[in-house]
NUDREN-421989 format. One record per residue (C-alpha): residue in one letter; x, y, z; chain; residue number from 1. Coordinates in steps of 0.1 Angstrom, whole numbers, padded with zeros to 4 digits. Example, Ala and Ser with C-alpha at 12.3 -4.5 7.8 and 13.67 -1.06 7.14 Angstrom:
BEGIN
A/0123/-0045/0078/A/1
S/0137/-0011/0071/A/2
END
This chain:
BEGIN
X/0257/0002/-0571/A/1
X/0286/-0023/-0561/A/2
X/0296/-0018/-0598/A/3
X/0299/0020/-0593/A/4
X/0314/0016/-0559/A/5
X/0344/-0005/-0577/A/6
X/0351/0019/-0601/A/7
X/0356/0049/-0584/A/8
X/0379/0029/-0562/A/9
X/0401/0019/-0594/A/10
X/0398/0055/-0600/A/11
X/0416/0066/-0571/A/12
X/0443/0041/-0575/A/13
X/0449/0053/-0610/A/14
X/0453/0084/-0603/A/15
X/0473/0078/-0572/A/16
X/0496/0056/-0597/A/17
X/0501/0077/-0619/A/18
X/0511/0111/-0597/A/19
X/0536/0087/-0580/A/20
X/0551/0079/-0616/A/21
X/0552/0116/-0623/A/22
X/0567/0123/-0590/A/23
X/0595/0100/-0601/A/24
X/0606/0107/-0634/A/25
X/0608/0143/-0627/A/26
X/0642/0157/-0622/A/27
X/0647/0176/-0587/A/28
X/0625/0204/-0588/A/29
X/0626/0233/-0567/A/30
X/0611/0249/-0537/A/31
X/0579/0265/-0554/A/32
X/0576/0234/-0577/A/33
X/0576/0209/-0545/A/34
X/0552/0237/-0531/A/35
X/0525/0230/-0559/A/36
X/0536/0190/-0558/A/37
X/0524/0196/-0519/A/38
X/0494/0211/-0528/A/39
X/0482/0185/-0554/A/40
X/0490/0157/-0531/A/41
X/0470/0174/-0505/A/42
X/0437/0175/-0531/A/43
X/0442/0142/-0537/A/44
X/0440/0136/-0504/A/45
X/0408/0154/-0498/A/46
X/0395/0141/-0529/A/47
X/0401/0103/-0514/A/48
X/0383/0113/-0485/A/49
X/0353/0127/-0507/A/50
X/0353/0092/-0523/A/51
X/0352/0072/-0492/A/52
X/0323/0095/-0479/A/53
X/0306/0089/-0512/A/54
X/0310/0053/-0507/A/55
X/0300/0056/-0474/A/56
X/0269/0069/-0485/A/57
X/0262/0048/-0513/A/58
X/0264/0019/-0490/A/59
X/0235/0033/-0465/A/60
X/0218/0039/-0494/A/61
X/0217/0005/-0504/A/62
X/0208/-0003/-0468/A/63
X/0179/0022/-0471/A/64
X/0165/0008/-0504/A/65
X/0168/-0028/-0487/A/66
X/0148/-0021/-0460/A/67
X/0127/0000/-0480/A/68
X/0115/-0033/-0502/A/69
X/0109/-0052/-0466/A/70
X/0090/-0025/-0452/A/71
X/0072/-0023/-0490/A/72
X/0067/-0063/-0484/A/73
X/0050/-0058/-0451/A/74
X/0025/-0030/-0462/A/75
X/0021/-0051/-0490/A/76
X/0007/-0084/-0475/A/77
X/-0011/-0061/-0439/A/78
X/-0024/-0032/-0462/A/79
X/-0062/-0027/-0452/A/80
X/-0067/-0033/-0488/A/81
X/-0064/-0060/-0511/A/82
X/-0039/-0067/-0539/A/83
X/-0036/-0093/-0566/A/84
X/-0017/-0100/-0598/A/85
X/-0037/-0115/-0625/A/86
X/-0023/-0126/-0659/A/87
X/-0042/-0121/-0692/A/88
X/-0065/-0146/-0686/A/89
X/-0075/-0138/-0649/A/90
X/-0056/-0167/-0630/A/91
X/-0044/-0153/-0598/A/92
X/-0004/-0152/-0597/A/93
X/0001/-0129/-0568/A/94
X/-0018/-0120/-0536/A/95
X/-0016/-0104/-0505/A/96
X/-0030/-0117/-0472/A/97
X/-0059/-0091/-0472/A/98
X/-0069/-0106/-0505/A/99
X/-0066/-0141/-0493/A/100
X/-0084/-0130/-0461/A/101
X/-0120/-0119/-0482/A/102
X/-0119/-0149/-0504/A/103
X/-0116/-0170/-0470/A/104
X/-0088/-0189/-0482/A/105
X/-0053/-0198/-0478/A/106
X/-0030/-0177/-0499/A/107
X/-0009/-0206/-0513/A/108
X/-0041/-0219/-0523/A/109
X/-0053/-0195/-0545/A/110
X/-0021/-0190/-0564/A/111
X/-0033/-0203/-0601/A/112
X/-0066/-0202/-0595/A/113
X/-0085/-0182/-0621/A/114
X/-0104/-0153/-0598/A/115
X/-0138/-0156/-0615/A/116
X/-0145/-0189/-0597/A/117
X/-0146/-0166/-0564/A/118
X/-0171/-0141/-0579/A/119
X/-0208/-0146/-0574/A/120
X/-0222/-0163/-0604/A/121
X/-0247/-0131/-0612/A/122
X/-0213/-0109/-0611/A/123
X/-0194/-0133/-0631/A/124
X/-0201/-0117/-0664/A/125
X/-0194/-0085/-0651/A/126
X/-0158/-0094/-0639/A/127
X/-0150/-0106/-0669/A/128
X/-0159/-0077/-0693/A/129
X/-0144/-0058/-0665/A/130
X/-0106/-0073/-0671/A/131
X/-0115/-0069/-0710/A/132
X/-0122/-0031/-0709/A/133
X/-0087/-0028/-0686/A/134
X/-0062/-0048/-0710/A/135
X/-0079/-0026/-0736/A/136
X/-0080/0008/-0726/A/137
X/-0048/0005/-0705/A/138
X/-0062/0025/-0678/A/139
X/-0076/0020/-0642/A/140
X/-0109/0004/-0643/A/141
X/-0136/0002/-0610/A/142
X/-0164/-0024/-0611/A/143
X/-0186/-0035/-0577/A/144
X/-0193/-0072/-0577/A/145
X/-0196/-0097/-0549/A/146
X/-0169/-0123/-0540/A/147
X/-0183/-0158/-0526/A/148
X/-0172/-0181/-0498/A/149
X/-0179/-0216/-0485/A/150
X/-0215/-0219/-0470/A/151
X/-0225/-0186/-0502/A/152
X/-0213/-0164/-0477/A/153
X/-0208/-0128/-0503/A/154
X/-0188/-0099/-0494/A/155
X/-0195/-0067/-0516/A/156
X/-0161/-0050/-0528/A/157
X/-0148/-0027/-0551/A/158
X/-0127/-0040/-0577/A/159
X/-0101/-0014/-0594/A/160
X/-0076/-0029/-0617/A/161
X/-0051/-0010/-0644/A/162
X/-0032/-0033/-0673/A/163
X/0010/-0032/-0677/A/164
X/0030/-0052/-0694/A/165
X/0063/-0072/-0684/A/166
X/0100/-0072/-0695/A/167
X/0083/-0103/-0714/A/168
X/0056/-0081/-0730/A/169
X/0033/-0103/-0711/A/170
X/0001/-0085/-0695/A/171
X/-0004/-0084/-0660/A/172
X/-0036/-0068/-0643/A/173
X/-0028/-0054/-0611/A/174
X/-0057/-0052/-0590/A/175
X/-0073/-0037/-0555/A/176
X/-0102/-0053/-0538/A/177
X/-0118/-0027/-0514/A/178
X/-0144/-0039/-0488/A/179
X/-0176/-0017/-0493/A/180
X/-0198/-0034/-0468/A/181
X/-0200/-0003/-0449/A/182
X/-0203/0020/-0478/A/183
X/-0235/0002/-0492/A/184
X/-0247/0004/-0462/A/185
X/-0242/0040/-0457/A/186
X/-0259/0050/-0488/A/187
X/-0290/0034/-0478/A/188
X/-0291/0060/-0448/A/189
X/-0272/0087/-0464/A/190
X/-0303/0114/-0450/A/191
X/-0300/0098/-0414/A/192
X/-0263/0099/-0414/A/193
X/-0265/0137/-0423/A/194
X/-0291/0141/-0398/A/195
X/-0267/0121/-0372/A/196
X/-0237/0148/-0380/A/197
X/-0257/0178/-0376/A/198
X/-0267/0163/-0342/A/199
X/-0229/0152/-0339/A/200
X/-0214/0187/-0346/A/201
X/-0240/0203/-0323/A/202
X/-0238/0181/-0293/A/203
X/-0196/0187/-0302/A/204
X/-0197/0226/-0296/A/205
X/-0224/0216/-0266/A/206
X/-0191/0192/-0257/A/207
X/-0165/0224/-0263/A/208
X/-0187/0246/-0245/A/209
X/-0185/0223/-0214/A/210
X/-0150/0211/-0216/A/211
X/-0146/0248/-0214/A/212
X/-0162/0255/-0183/A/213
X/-0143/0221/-0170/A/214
X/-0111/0241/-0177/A/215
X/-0121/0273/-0164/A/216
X/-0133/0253/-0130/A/217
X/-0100/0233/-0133/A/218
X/-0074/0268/-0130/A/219
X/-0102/0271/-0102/A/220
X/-0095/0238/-0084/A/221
X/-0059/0241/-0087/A/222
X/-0053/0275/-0074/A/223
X/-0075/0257/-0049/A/224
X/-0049/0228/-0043/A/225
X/-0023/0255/-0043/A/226
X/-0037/0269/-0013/A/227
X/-0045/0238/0000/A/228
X/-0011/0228/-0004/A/229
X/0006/0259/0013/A/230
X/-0023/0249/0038/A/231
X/-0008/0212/0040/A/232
X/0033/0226/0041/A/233
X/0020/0250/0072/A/234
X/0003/0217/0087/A/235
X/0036/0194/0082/A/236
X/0052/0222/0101/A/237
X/0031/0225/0123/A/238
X/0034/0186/0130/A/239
X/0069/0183/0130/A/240
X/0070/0213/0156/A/241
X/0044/0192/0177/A/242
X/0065/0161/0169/A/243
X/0099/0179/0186/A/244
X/0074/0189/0217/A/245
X/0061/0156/0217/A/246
X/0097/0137/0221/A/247
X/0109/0162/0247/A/248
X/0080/0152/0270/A/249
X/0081/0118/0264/A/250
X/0121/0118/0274/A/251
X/0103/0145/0305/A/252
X/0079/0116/0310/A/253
X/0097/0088/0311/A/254
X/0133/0102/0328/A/255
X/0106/0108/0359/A/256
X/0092/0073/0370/A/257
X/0132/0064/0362/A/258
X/0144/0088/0387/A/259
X/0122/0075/0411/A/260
X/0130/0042/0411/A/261
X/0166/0045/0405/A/262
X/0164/0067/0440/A/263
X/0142/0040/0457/A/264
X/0166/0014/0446/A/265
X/0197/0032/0462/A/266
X/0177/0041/0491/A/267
X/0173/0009/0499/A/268
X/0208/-0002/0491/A/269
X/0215/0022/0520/A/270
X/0188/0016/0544/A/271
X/0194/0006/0578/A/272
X/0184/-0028/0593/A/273
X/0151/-0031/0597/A/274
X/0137/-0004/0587/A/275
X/0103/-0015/0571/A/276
X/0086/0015/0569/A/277
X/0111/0027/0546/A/278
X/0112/-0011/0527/A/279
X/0072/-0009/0522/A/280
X/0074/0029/0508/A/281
X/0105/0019/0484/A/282
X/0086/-0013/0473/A/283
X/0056/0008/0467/A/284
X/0073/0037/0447/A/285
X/0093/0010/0423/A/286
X/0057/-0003/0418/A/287
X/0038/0029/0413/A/288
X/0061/0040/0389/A/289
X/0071/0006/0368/A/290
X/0030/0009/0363/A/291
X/0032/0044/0356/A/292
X/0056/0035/0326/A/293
X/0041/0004/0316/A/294
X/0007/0028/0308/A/295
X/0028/0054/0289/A/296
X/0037/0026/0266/A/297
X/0005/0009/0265/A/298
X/-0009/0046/0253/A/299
X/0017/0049/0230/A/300
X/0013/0015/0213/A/301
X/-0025/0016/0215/A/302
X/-0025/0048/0196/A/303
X/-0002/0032/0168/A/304
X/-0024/0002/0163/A/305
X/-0055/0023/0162/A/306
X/-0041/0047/0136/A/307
X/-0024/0015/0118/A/308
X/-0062/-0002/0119/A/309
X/-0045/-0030/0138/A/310
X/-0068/-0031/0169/A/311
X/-0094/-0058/0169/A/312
X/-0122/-0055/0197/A/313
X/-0138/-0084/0212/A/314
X/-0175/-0069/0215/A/315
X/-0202/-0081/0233/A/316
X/-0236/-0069/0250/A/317
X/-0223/-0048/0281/A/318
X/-0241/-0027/0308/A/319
X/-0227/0007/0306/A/320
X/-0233/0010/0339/A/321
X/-0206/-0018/0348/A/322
X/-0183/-0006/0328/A/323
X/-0181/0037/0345/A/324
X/-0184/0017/0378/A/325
X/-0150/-0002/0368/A/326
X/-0137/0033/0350/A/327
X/-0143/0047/0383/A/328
X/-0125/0024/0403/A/329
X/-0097/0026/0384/A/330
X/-0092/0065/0392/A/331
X/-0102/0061/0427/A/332
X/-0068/0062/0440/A/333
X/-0059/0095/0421/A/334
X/-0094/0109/0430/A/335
X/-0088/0097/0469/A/336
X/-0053/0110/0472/A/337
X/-0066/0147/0456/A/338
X/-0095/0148/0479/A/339
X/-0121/0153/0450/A/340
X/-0158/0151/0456/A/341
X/-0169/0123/0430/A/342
X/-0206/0121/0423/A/343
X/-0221/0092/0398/A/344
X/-0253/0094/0386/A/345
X/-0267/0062/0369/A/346
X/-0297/0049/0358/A/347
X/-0313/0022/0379/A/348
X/-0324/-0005/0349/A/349
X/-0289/-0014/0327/A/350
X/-0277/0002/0297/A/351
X/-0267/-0020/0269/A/352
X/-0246/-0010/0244/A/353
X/-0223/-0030/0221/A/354
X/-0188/-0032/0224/A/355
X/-0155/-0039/0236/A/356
X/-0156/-0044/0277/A/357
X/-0117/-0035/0279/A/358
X/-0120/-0006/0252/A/359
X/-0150/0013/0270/A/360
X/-0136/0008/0306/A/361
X/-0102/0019/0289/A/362
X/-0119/0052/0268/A/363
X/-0138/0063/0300/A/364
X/-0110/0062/0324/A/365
X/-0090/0083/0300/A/366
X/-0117/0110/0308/A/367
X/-0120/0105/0346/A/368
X/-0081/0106/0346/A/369
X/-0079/0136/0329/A/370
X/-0112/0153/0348/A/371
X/-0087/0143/0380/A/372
X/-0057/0152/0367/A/373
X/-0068/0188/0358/A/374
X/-0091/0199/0387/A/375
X/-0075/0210/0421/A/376
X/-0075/0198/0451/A/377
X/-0106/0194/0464/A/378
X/-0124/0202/0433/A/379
X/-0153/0182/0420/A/380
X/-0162/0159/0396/A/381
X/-0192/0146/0378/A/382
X/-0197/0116/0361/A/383
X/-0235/0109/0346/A/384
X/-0247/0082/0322/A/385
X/-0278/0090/0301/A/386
X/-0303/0073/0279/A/387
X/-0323/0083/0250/A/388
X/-0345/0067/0225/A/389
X/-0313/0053/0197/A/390
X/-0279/0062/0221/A/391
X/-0263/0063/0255/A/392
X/-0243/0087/0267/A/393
X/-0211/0094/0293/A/394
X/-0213/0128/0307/A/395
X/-0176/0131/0328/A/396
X/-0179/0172/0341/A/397
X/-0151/0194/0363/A/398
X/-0148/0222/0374/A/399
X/-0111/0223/0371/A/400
X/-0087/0243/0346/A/401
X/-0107/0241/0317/A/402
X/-0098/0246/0280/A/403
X/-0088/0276/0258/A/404
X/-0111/0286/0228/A/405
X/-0077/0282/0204/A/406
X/-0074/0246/0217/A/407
X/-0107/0233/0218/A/408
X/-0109/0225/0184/A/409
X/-0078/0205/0187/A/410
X/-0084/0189/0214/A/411
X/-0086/0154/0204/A/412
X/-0056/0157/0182/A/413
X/-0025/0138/0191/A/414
X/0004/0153/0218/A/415
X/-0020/0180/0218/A/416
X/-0019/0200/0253/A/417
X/-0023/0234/0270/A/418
X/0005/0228/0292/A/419
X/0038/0237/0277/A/420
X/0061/0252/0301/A/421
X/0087/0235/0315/A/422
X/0075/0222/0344/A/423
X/0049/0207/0330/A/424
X/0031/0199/0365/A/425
X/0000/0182/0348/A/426
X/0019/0154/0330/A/427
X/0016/0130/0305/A/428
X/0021/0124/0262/A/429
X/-0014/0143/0253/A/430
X/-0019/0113/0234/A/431
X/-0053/0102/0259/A/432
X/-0080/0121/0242/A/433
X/-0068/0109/0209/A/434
X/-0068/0076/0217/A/435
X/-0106/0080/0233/A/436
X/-0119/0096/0202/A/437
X/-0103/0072/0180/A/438
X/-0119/0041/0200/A/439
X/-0150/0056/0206/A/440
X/-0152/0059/0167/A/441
X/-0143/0023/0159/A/442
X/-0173/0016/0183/A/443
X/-0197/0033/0159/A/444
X/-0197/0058/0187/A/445
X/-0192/0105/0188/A/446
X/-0173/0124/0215/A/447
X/-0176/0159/0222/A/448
X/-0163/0185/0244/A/449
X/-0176/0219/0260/A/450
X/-0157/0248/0279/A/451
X/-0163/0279/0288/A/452
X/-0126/0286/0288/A/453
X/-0097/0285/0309/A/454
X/-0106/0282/0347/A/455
X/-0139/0272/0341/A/456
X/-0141/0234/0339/A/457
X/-0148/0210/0312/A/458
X/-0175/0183/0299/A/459
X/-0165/0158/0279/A/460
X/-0196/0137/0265/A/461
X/-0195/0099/0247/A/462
X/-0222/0089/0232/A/463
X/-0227/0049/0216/A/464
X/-0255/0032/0196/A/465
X/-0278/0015/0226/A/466
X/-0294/-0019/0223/A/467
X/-0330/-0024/0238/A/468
X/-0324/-0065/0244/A/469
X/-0302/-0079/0271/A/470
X/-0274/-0096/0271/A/471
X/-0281/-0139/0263/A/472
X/-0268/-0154/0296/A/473
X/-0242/-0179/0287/A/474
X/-0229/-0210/0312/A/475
X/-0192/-0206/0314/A/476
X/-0180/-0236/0333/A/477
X/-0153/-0222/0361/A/478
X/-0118/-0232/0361/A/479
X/-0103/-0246/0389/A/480
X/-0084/-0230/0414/A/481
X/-0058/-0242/0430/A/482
X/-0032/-0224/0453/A/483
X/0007/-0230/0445/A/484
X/0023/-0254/0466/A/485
X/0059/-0264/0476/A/486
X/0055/-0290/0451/A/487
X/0047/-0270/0421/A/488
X/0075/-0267/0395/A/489
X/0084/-0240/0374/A/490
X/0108/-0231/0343/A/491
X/0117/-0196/0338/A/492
X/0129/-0192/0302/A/493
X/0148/-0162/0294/A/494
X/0179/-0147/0274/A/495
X/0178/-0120/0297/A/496
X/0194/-0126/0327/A/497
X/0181/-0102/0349/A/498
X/0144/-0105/0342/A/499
X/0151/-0142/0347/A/500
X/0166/-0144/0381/A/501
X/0141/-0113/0392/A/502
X/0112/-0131/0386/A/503
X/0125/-0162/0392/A/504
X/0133/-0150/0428/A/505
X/0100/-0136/0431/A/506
X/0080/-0164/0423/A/507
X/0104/-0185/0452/A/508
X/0095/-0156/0476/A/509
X/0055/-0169/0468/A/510
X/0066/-0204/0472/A/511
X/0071/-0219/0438/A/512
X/0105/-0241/0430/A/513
X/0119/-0223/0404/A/514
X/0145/-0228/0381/A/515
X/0160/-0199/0352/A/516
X/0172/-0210/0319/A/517
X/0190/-0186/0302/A/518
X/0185/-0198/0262/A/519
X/0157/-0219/0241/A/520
X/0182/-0254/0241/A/521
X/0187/-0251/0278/A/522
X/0151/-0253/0282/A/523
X/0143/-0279/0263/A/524
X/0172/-0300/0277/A/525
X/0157/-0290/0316/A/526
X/0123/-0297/0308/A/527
X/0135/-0332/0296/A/528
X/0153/-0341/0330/A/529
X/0123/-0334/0350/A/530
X/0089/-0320/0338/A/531
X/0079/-0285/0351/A/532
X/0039/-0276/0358/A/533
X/0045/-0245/0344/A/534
X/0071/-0227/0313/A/535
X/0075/-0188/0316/A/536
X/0086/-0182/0279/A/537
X/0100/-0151/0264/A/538
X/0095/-0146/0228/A/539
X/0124/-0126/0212/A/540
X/0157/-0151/0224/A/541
X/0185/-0155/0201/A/542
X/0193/-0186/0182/A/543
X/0158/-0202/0192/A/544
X/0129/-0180/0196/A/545
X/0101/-0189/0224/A/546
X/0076/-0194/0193/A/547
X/0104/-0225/0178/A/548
X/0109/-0237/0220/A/549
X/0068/-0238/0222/A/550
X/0060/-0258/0193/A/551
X/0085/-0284/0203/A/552
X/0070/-0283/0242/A/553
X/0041/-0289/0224/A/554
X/0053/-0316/0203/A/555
X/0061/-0342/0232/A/556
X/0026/-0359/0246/A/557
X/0044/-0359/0283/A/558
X/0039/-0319/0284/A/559
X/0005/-0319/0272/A/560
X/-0010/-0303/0309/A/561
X/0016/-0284/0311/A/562
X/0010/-0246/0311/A/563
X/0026/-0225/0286/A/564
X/0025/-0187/0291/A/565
X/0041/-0161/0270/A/566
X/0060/-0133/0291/A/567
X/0074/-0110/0263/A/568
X/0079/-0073/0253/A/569
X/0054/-0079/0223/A/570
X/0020/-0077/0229/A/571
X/0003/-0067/0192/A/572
X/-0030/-0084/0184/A/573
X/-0006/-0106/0155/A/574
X/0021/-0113/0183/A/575
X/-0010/-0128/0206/A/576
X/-0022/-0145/0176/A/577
X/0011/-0160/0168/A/578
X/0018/-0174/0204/A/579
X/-0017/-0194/0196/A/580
X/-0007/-0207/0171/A/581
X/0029/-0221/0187/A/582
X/0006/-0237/0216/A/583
X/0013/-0209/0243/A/584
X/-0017/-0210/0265/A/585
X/-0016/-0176/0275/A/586
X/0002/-0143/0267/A/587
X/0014/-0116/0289/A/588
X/0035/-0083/0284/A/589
X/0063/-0073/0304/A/590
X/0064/-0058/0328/A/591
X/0042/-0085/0345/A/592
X/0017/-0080/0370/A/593
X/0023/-0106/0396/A/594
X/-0013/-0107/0409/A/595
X/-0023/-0117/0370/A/596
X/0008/-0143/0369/A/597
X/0000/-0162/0400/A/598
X/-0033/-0163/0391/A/599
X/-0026/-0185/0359/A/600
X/-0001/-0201/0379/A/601
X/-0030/-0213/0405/A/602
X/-0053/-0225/0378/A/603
X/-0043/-0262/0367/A/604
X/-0058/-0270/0330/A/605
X/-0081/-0295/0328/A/606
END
């Protein structure tokens, strides 16, 4: 190839040579002669190019053949048959690994070995008249024989193997071994096998005739999912629509209990001197309000955690009876000031049921709330508890606005609500009934709810698994109580300034001595100069976060009956769980409710 490469280059230059020589030792020619010169020039030109394409080609030819014998060496040595190279007198000179792989040997071991010590002895003679008749008749011979391993282990093959000669007139039997393991075993059940693919080829058009059917119900299911999916797009509108309704009455709900207390506040500012009717109904308002927003956000962050699976309830063995007497007291107040006529009706022997305490009181409030919130003045409302043989039930009826037929069905769907105009007189996120069904669910627990339409009432019933034993009676010892004295110290520990000095003041107007730090280090250096009986520790602070300022409280044996109580914005089950862990003793969400704080305050660890 290289050879022919070479000379068709020397060609070129020849010829290249010699039309410059001509060029020269003509005299000056004329226009149509230097025309034609032009044109021969320009054929060699072409031609040159032709050449180098041609070499071009003859060198990825060369490439092609090259890996053409690699890819021939590979099949060669993995081929699923085996190959040897025998000479005249049957010693092995070339093998692949297939080969080497049924003799059980390495393949640089078996190179000038004769073959016949690998056949079985009873084959031997066969093997050898076998390589006789091939260097003979010069023509591809088959035999079957057995080949022998360590431990007489046999392996049946086929044995084909054709005679050629070498540039050195040498002969050279090429030969395939084939594994027939499977074949002999095959004829000994040729009837069954024929058997076996009659059965085969029926239970395949039985398969056809089914996979059929599959595909004809598949076009079925997916003009089904196309419908469900136009279903699913009309939903996502439908939620996003709901989702812009939801954030306008949330801004609605929020901007209201702002107003308030923004206009209490400057009221105040602008009181006259002593005035304390007016103080008491500002303090009150600012209260009523900072509670009614620290619910909405409770509801808001409850219904996240449920739908996240993040809520955890403590259960225990409760008396349903308890807990609609504590749902009730809760409402009283919104009951009272609407003048509703409130019956109960509960059993006289307890009620047990399983479950969270807080949850329950928390689901059946949500209904009395509501029952309250949407019946007139004056209206009435009933609230029932009833047993049966395997559940209890919560019956909470009213005869107050009632539901439509459209909505009742999505009623427990979340910022789901009849009222929609814009005075929205009724209130609230319609995230309540949501929140109870979702609860009442994780409690192993239905709800359901009946109306005869609008202005007709509406009964909304909960019903939970019941337990027939009572409650074990456990010995809790009691803490001890102690009321705050001039003496008791405090540290108030927060990067925001305001909350600081507000509480800080309040907890002075209770008689505490309190003193505000403003960052994690500040603390830490206070506490050193004089040991406080209590740390009010915010969480999220810059630089040094409360969990970082509790674990090094913790870390000093002087502080070890010291109290430690979380006041932060973060109030999650893991956010708890996390102040545990950094040695916080207790954990409360802001806004605070002072009667909770001064209790802690007033118990002194033992």
């Amino acid at each position: 190839m290289m050879s022919n490469e070479t000379d068709k280059i020397t060609l070129r230059e020849k010829a290249e040579a010699e039309l410059e020589t001509k060029l020269e030792m003509q005299a000056p020619v004329d226009d149509q002669e230097r025309t034609r010169q032009q044109q021969l020039l320009h054929e060699l030109q072409v031609y040159r190019m032709e050449l180098e394409i041609q070499n071009q080609n003859l060198r990825e030819a060369q490439a092609a053949i090259e890996e053409s014998r690699d890819r021939y060496a590979d099949l060669f040595d993995f081929a699923p048959a085996g190959y040897l190279t025998l000479d005249s007198h049957g010693v092995i000179r070339e093998i692949n690994l297939t080969a080497a792989g049924m003799l059980a040997r390495e393949r640089h071991y078996l190179v000038g070995l004769p073959f016949v010590h690998f056949v079985a002895k009873a084959d031997q003679k066969r093997f050898l008249d076998h390589l006789s008749r091939s260097k003979c008749e010069l023509r591809s011979v088959t035999t079957e024989l057995r080949l022998v391993g360590n431990d007489d282990w046999q392996l049946p093959v086929e044995i084909h193997t054709i005679s050629t000669q070498n540039t050195q007139h040498s002969v050279l039997c090429r030969t395939v071994l084939t594994d027939i393991s499977e074949r002999l075993l095959a004829r000994t059940a040729l009837h069954q096998s024929r058997q076996q693919l009659e059965q085969k080829v029926s239970e395949r058009t039985a398969a056809l005739q089914e996979a059929n059917r599959q595909l004809e119900a598949e076009v079925a299911e997916r003009k089904r999912l196309e419908a469900e999916l136009l279903q699913r797009m009309h939903e996502l509108a439908e939620a996003d629509r709901h989702k812009d309704e939801f954030m306008a009455m949330l801004a609605h709900e929020l901007r209201n209990p702002l107003a308030a207390i923004v206009n209490a506040t400057e009221l105040m500012k602008r009181k006259p001197q002593g005035c304390q009717d007016l103080h008491d109904w500002t303090c009150r308002v600012i209260k009523e309000q900072a509670s009614h927003l620290a619910h909405l956000l409770d509801d808001l962050l409850d219904v996240a955690r449920v739908t996240q699976g993040k809520i955890v309830l403590e259960n225990a063995t409760i008396d349903l009876r308890t807990i609609v007497s504590q749902a009730v007291e809760a409402n009283q107040a919104l009951i009272e000031d609407r003048r509703h006529r409130l019956k109960v009706r509960i059993p006289p022997e307890p009620v047990w049921v399983h479950g969270d305490s807080t949850r329950c009181v928390q689901v059946i409030g949500n209904l009395i709330h509501n029952a309250a919130k949407f019946t007139e003045v004056e209206g009435e409302i009933e609230v029932v508890v009833e047993t049966g043989a395997d559940e209890a039930a919560v019956r909470v009826r009213d005869n107050g606005t009632g539901i439509s037929a459209e909505l009742l069905p999505r009623i427990f769907e979340p910022f789901t609500q009849e009222d929609r105009s814009l005075a929205r007189s009724r209130g609230g996120l319609g995230i309540g009934l949501s929140l109870v069904k979702k609860l009442v669910e994780l409690h192993g627990g239905s709800v359901e709810v009946f109306s005869e339409g609008p202005g007709h009432g509406s009964e909304f019933v909960i019903r939970l698994p019941k337990m027939e034993s009572p409650p074990s009676v456990q010995e809790r010892s009691e803490s001890v109580q102690s009321s705050p004295t001039s003496e008791q110290y405090v540290l108030v520990v927060d990067d925001n300034a305001s909350s600081a000095d507000s509480l800080s003041s309040l907890l002075e107007a209770y008689g505490y001595q309190v003193e505000a730090a403003y960052d994690g280090k500040t603390a830490l250096d206070r506490v050193k100069e004089r040991t406080p009986d209590a740390v009010l520790l915010d969480i999220g602070m810059p630089q040094m976060d409360g969990y970082e300022v509790a674990r090094r409280l913790r870390e000093d044996p002087r502080l070890a009956r010291m109290r430690l109580i979380a006041i932060s914005g973060y109030g999650q089950e893991e956010d708890r769980q996390r102040s545990r862990e950094a040695g916080f003793d207790h954990h409360l969400v802001k806004p605070v409710d002072i009667d909770v704080l001064l209790e802690l305050l007033g118990n002194r660890p033992g």
